[in-house]
VOGU-3710 file (C-alpha; in Angstrom, 3 decimals, decimal comma):
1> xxxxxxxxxx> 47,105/242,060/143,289  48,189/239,283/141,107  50,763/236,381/142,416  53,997/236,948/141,537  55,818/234,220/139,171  59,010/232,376/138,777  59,334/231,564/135,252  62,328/228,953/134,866  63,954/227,671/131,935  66,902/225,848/131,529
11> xxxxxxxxxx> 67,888/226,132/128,123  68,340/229,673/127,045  68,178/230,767/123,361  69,085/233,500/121,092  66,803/233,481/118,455  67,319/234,742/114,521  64,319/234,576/112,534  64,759/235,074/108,700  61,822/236,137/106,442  61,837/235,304/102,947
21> xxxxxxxxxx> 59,622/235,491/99,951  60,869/232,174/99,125  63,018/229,419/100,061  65,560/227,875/97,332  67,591/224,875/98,844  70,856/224,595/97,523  70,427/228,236/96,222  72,176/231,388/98,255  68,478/232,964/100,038  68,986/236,945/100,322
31> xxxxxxxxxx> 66,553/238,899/103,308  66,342/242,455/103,940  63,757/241,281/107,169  65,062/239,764/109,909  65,821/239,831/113,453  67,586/238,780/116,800  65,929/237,838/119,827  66,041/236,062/123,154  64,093/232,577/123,182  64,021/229,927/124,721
41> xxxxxxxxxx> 60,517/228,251/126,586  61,339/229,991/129,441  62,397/233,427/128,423  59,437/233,830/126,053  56,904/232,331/128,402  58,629/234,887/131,404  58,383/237,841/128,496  54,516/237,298/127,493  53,843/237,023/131,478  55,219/240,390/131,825
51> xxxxxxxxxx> 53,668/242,138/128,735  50,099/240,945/130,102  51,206/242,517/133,111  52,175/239,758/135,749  55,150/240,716/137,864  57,215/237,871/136,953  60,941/236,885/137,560  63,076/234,733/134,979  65,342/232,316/136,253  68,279/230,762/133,877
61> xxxxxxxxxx> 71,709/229,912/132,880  74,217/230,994/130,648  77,666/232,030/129,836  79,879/233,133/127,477  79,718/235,802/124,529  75,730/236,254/124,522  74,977/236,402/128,326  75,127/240,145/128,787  73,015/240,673/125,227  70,658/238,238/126,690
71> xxxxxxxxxx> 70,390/239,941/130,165  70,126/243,107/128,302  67,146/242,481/125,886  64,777/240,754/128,110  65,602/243,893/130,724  64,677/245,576/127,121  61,227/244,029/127,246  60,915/244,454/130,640  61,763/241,562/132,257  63,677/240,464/135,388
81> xxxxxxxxxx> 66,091/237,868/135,046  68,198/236,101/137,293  70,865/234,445/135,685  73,041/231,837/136,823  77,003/231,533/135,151  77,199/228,411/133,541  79,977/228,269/131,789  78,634/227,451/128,761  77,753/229,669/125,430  73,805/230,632/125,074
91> xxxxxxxxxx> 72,995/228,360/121,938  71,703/229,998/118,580  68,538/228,363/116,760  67,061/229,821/113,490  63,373/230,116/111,620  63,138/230,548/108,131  59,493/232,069/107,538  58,430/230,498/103,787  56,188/233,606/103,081  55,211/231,860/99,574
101> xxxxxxxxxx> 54,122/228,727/101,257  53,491/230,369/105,073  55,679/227,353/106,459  58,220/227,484/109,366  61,274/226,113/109,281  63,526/225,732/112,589  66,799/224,909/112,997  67,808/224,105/116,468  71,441/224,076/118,035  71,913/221,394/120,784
111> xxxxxxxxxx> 73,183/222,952/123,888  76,521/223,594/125,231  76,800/221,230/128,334  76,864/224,113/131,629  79,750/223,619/133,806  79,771/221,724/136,938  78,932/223,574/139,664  75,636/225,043/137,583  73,579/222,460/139,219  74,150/223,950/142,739
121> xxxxxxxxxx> 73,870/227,490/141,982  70,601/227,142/140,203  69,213/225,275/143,075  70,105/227,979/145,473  69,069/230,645/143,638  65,651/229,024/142,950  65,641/228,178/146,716  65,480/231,767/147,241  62,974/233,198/144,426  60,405/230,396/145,245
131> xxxxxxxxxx> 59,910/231,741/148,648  58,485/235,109/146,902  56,245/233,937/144,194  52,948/232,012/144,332  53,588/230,536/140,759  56,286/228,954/139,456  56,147/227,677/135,430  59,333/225,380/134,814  59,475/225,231/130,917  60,790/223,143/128,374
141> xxxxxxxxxx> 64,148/220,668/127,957  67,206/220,934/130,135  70,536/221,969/129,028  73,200/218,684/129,650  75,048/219,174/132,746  72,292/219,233/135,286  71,627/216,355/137,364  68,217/214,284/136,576  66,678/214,941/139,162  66,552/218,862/139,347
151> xxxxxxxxxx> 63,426/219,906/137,441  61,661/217,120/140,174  63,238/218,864/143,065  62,245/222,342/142,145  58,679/220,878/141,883  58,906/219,277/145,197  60,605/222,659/146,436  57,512/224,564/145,494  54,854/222,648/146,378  56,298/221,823/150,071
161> xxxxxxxxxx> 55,919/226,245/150,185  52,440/225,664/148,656  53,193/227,673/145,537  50,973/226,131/142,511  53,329/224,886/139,815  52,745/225,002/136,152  54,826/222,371/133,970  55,123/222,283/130,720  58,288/219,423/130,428  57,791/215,824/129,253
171> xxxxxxxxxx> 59,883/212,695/129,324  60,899/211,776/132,698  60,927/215,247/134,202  57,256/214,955/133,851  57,059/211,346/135,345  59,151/212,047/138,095  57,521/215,529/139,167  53,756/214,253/139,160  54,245/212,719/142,803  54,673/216,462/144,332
181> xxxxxxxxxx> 51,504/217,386/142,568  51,805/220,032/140,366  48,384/222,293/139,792  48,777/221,588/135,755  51,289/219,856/133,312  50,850/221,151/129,907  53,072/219,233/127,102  51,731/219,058/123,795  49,739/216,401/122,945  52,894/214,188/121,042
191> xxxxxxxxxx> 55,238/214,579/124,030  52,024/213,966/126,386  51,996/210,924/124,062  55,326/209,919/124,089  55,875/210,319/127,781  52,783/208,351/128,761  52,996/205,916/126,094  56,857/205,001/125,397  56,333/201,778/123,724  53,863/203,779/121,167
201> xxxxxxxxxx> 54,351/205,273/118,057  52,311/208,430/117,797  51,997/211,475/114,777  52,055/214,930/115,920  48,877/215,643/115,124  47,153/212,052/115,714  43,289/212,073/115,597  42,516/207,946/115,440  39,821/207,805/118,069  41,714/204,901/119,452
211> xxxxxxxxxx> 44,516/207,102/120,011  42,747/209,612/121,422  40,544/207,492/123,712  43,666/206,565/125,289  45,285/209,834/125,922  41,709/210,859/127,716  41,549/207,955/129,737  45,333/208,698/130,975  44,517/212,197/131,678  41,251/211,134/134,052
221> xxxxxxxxxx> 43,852/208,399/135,333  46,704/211,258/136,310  43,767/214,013/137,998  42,398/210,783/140,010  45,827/209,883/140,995  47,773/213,164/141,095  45,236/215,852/141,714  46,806/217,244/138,768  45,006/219,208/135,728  46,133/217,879/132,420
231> xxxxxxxxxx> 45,847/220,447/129,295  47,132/219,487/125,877  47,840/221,521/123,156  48,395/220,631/119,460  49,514/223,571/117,537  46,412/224,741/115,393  44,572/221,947/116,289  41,991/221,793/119,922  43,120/222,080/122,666  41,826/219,333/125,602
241> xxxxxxxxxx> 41,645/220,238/128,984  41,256/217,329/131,911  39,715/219,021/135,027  37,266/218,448/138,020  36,985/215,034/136,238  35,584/216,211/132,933  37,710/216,388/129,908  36,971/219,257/128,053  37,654/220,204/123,702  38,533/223,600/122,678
251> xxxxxxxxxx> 38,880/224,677/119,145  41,672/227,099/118,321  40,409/229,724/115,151  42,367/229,145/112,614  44,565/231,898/111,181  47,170/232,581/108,483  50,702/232,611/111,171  53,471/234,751/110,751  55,885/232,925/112,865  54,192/229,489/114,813
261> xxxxxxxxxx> 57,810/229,966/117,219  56,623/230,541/120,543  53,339/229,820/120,556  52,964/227,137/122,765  54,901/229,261/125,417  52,715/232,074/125,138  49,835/229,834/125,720  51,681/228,644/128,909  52,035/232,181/129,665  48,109/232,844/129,240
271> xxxxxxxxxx> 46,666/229,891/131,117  49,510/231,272/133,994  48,466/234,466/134,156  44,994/233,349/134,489  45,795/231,472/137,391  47,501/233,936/139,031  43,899/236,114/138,809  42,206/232,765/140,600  40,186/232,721/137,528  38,379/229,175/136,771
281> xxxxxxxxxx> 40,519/226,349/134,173  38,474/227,062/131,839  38,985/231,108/131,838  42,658/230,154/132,240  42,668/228,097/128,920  40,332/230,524/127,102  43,407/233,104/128,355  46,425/230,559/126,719  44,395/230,189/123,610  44,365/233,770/122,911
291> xxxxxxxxxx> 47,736/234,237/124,089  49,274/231,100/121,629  46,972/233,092/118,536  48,813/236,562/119,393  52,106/235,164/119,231  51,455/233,627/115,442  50,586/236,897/114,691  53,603/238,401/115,450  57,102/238,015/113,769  59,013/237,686/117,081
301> xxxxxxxxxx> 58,656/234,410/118,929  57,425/234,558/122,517  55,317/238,247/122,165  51,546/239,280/122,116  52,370/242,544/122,355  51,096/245,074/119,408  47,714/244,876/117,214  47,292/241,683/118,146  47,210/241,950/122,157  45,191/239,298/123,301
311> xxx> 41,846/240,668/124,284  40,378/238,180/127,091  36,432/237,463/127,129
//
């Protein structure tokens, strides 16, 4: 039987994405195709866990006039969500899909500080999921409010209970969590970047050997150090995977995307659910690769599910 998994997030989204055949600035843009979801890192990695099948628990905040409709559309798709009353309104982001130029626009809401006594319930609620789970992904940003130490302390929570963590933060809630060893950290390759290299200036997609030599060498640095596996995504682009002390180079097949909102979740999701199977790394990132392609695919952020289901080799 697969592990259970606590998929945490702590900055919940509803999402409206907005297709249209083009995009006139400073013109009014009509669309008769469009829709309203729940987002966020965590609730779309927690969603694409559960559509692949993994009996997995969300764990949030939120408040306000869209904290029933979000408890009520991921229970929609399936999923089981614990969520803890901030205080605070969910925040609203928005795509606008280009179809004449296939581009992706986002437009992204900072979040409503939660309340003060958030901090505390979260922790105790997580106190008592961990215990049940043998996975725990912690996803993405967190909402203003909570102290800076909490994503760290959930880390060091979970691995005291030997449950194999999956991160996929940057900034100093990856800095501060690598000393409780988490199984894999999985930024993106600029916030991998940014977070190991502050003083640095570094392009999304960067590809100056130089650069690049560097990032490897940090990786090998942070598996010798940490015990920790280090795997990097970069939107289209390969994918590198540190591991066993071999840094490995993936490319991603390139496709025409529907919506690129999600995708790095879903590939979170993939290389998750292939740990949860004991598979090896490199099954696990085969899994997240296939998982990130299914989402572009689809017009709702954070799914794989439909034509497009990943199909694992």
């Amino acid at each position: 039987m697969l592990q259970k998994i606590l998929a945490v997030g702590l900055n919940p989204v509803m999402q409206k994405t907005i297709v249209l055949e083009h995009l006139w600035e400073n013109e009014v843009n009509r669309s008769g195709n469009y829709l309203f979801s729940v987002a966020g890192k965590g609730a779309n990695t927690a969603r694409v866990l559960t559509e692949l099948g993994a009996r997995t628990i969300h764990l949030t905040h939120g408040g306000g006039l869209f904290r029933d409709t979000f408890a009520s559309m991921l229970a929609e798709d399936g999923v089981q969500v614990h969520i803890v009353d901030s205080k605070s309104e969910i925040r609203l982001c928005y795509t606008l899909i280009n179809q004449e130029h296939h581009t992706v626009t986002e437009i992204v809401e900072e979040a409503v500080p939660v309340c003060g006594e958030t901090d505390s319930l979260l922790r105790d609620q997580y106190a008592e999921l961990v215990k049940d789970v043998g996975i725990v992904t912690i996803s993405g940003t967190k909402a203003s409010g909570y102290s800076d130490d909490i994503i760290p302390w959930m880390v060091r929570t979970a691995a005291a209970l030997g449950k194999k963590i999956v991160l996929d933060v940057r900034g100093d809630d990856l800095l501060n969590s690598l000393e409780y060893r988490p199984a894999v950290i999985k930024p993106n390759l600029k916030e991998f970047s940014e977070t190991l290299f502050p003083k640095e200036t570094f392009k999304e997609h960067a590809t100056e050997s130089s650069i690049l030599d560097a990032v490897k060498e940090r990786m090998l640095e942070l598996e010798q150090t940490y015990g920790v596996t280090t795997v990097l995504t970069q939107g289209a682009r390969s994918v590198f995977t540190c591991h066993g002390g071999t840094i490995d180079e993936r490319r991603v097949d390139a496709v025409v995307p529907v919506n690129t909102i999600g995708c790095g979740d879903s590939f979170t999701a993939g290389l998750a659910y292939g740990i949860s199977e004991g598979l090896p790394m490199e099954a696990c990132v085969s899994m997240g690769i296939a998982c990130g392609k299914a989402n572009a695919l689809n017009l709702k952020p954070g799914t794989v599910k439909g034509e497009h289901f990943p199909r694992f080799k």
